[in-house]
C-alpha positions in Angstrom: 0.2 -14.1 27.4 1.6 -11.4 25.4 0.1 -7.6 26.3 -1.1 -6.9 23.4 -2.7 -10.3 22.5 -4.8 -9.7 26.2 -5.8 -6.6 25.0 -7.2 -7.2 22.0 -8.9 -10.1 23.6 -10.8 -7.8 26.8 -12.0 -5.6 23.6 -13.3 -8.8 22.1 -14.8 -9.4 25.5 -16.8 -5.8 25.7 -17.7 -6.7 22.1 -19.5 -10.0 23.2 -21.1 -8.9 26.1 -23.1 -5.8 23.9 -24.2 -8.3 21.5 -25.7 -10.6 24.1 -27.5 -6.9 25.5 -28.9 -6.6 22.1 -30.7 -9.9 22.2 -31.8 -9.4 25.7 -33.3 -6.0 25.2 -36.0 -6.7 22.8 -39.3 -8.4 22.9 -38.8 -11.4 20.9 -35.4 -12.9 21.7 -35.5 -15.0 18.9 -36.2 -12.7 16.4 -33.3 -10.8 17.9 -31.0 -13.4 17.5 -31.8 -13.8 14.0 -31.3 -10.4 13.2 -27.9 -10.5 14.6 -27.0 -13.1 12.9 -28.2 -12.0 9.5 -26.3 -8.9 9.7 -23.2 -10.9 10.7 -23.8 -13.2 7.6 -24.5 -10.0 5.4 -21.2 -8.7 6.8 -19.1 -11.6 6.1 -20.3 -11.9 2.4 -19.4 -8.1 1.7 -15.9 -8.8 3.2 -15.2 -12.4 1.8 -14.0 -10.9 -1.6 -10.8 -9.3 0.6 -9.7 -12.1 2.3 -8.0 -15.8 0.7 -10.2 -18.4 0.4 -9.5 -20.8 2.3 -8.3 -24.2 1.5 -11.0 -27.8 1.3 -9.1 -29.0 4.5 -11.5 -26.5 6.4 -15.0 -28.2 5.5 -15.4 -30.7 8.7 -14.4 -27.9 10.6 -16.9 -25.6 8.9 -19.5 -27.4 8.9 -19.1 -28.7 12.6 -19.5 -25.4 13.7 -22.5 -23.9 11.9 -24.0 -27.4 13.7 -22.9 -26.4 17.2 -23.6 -22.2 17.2 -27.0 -22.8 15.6 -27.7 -24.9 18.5 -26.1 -22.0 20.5 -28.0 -19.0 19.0 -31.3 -21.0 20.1 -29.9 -22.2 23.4 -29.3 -18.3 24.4 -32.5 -17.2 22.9 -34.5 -20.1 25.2 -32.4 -19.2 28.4 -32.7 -15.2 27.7 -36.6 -15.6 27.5 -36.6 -17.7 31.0 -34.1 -15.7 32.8 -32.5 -12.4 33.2 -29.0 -12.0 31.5 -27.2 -11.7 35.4 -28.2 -15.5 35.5 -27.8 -16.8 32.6 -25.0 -15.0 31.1 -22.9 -16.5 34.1 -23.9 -19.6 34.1 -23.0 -20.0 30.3 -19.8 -18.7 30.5 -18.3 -19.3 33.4 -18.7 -23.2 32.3 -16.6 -22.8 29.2 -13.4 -22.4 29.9 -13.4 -25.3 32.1 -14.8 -27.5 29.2 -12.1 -25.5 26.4 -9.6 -26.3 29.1 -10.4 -30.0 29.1 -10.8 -30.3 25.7 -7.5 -28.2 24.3 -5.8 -30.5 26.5 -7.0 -33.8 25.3 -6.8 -32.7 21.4 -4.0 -30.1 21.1 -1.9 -31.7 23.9 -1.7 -28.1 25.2 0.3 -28.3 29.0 -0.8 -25.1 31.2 1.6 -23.4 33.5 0.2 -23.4 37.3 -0.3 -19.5 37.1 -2.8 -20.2 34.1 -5.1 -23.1 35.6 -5.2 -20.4 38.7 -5.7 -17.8 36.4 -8.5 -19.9 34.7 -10.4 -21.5 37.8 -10.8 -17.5 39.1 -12.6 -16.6 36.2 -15.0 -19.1 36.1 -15.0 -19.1 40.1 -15.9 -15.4 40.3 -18.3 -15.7 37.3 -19.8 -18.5 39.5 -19.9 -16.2 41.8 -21.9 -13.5 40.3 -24.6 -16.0 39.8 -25.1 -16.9 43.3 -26.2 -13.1 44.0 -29.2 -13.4 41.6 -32.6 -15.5 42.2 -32.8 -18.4 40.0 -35.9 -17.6 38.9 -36.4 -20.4 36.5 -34.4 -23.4 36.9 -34.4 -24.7 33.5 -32.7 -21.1 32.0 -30.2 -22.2 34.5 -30.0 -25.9 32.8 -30.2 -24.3 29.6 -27.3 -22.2 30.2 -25.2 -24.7 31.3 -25.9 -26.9 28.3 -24.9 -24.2 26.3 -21.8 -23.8 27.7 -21.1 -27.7 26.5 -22.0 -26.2 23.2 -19.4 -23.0 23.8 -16.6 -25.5 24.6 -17.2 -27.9 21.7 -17.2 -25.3 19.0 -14.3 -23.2 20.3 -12.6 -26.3 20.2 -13.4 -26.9 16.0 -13.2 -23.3 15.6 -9.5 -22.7 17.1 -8.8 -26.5 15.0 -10.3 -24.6 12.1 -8.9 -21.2 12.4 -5.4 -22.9 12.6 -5.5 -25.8 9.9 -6.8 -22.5 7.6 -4.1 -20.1 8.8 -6.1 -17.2 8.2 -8.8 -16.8 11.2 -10.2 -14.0 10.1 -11.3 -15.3 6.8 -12.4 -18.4 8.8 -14.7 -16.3 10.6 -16.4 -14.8 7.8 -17.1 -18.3 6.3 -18.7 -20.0 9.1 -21.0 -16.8 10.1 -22.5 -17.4 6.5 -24.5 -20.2 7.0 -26.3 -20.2 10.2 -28.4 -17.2 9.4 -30.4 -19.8 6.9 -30.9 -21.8 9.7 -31.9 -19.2 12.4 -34.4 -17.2 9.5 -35.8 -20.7 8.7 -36.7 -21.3 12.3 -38.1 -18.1 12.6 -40.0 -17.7 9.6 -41.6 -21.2 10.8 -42.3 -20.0 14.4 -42.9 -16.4 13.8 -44.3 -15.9 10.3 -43.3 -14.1 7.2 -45.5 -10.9 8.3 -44.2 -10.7 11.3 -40.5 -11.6 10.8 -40.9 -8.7 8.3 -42.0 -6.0 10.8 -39.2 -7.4 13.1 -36.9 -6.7 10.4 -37.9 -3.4 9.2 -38.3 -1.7 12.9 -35.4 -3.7 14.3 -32.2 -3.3 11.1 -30.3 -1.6 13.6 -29.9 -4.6 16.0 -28.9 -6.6 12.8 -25.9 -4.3 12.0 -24.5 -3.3 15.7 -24.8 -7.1 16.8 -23.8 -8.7 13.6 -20.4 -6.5 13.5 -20.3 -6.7 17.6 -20.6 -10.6 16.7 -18.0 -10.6 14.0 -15.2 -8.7 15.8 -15.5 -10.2 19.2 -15.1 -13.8 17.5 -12.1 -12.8 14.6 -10.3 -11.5 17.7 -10.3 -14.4 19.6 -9.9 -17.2 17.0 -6.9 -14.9 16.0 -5.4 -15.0 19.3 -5.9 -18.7 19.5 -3.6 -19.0 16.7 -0.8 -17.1 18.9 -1.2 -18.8 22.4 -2.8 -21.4 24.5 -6.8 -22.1 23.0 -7.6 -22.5 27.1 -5.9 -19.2 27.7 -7.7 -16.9 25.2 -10.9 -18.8 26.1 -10.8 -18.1 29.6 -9.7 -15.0 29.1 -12.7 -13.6 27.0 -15.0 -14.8 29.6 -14.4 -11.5 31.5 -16.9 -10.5 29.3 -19.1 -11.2 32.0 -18.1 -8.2 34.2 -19.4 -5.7 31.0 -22.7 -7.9 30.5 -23.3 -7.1 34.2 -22.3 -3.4 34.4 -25.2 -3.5 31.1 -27.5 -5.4 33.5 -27.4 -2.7 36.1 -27.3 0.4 34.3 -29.0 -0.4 30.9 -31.7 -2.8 32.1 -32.0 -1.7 36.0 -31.6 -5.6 37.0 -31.2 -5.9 41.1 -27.3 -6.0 42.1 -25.9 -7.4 44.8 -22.6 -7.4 46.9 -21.8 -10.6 45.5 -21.0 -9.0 42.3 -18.2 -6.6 43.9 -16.4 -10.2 45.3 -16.7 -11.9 41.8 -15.2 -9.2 40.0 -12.2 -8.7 42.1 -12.0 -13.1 41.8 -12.2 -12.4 38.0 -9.8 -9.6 37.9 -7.5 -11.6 39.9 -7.8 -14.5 37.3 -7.3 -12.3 34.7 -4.0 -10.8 35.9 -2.6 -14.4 36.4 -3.2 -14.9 32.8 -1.3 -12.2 32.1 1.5 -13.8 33.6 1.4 -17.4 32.3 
């Protein structure tokens, strides 16, 4: 994978991670995720007008997706309000990129080199890893997780199918972050209440703006790069987002470390590197 393509792709990763912070740090993790997907929807409409609409060969795709992320966006609010984000986080995405792996090779025909299936089993080994260090404190966050990284793998797949029949990711993006917030507001309005989805609003804007662009960047960058190389590549390679969610773990929310954290990220940066030289 090119240099530059990785790179943009490890930002991406630091951009996921401190979104998934922002939902964990607050009180009502729904609410949260609500909030950051209405600023991402808010975002997308004030940028549509720059980019070229795309074409109706894009609508199965679209509409697939905003399906599979709604489920998503609830999935990680469930898991996040059952277990801390050094479980669950790794459990979720450490999955993917074996299912995106799977899956770009039984649609897209993709063949990957030996250095990439090594590169892609030490990411999700070492993120594996990172979970074994933390008590599972609630088995089903940990069955939640997983399930959601079924969900992960199934919409990268329509996503990357999407970004590509459009030819213009970006703009891609910005459609399919439109509709969900309808969704997510609609299930919170109905479990939450107008009054109080208000307040959440008016104390909490700031979580809709950092982790609706946050959301935005992290997911244009890698649709983007799955346009210029291997879906199962990129994939695999933004799940090092894993190692910033945990340094935020320890030194934002003071959740207990352990040494099996030091042994998972070299395993991860081990993985990463043999990406690099697919």
């Amino acid at each position: 994978m090119p240099f530059d393509i990785a790179l943009l792709v490890l930002l991406g990763a630091l951009f996921h991670a401190s979104w998934n912070a922002i939902i964990k740090g607050g009180d009502d993790k729904v609410l949260n995720t609500a909030m950051i997907s209405l600023g991402a929807g808010v975002i997308s409409l004030l940028a549509l007008p720059f980019f070229p609409l795309p074409g109706w060969q894009i609508l199965p795709f679209l509409m697939a997706s905003v399906v599979l992320q709604t489920i998503y966006f609830l999935l990680i609010a469930a898991s996040y309000r059952l277990g801390d984000i050094a479980l669950v986080y790794p459990l979720m995405r450490g999955a993917a990129p074996l299912v995106v792996t799977a899956l770009s090779f039984t649609v897209f025909g993709e063949r990957i080199s030996t250095h990439a299936l090594i590169g892609i089993g030490c990411i999700s080994g070492g993120i594996f890893i990172m979970a074994l260090g933390v008590r599972a404190n609630s088995a089903k966050a940990a069955a939640l997780a997983l399930l959601n990284a079924v969900m992960i793998g199934l919409y990268t797949l329509f996503d990357a199918w999407g970004a590509r029949t459009a030819n213009d990711p970006i703009s891609y993006v910005l459609w399919i972050s439109i509709l969900p917030p309808f969704v997510l507001f609609g299930y919170a309005l109905y479990s939450r209440g107008n009054v109080r989805v208000r307040e959440h609003l008016k104390l909490n804007w700031w979580r809709a703006a950092v982790g609706g662009a946050g959301s935005i960047g992290s997911y244009g960058v890698a649709l983007w790069a799955m346009t210029k190389a291997p879906v199962a590549l990129v994939a695999a390679l933004r799940e090092t987002s894993i190692v910033f969610a945990l340094l935020i773990s320890v030194f934002v929310f003071r959740e207990n470390g352990s040494i099996w954290r030091y042994l998972a990220g070299g395993v991860i940066t081990a993985g990463a590197l043999a990406l690099k030289l697919a």
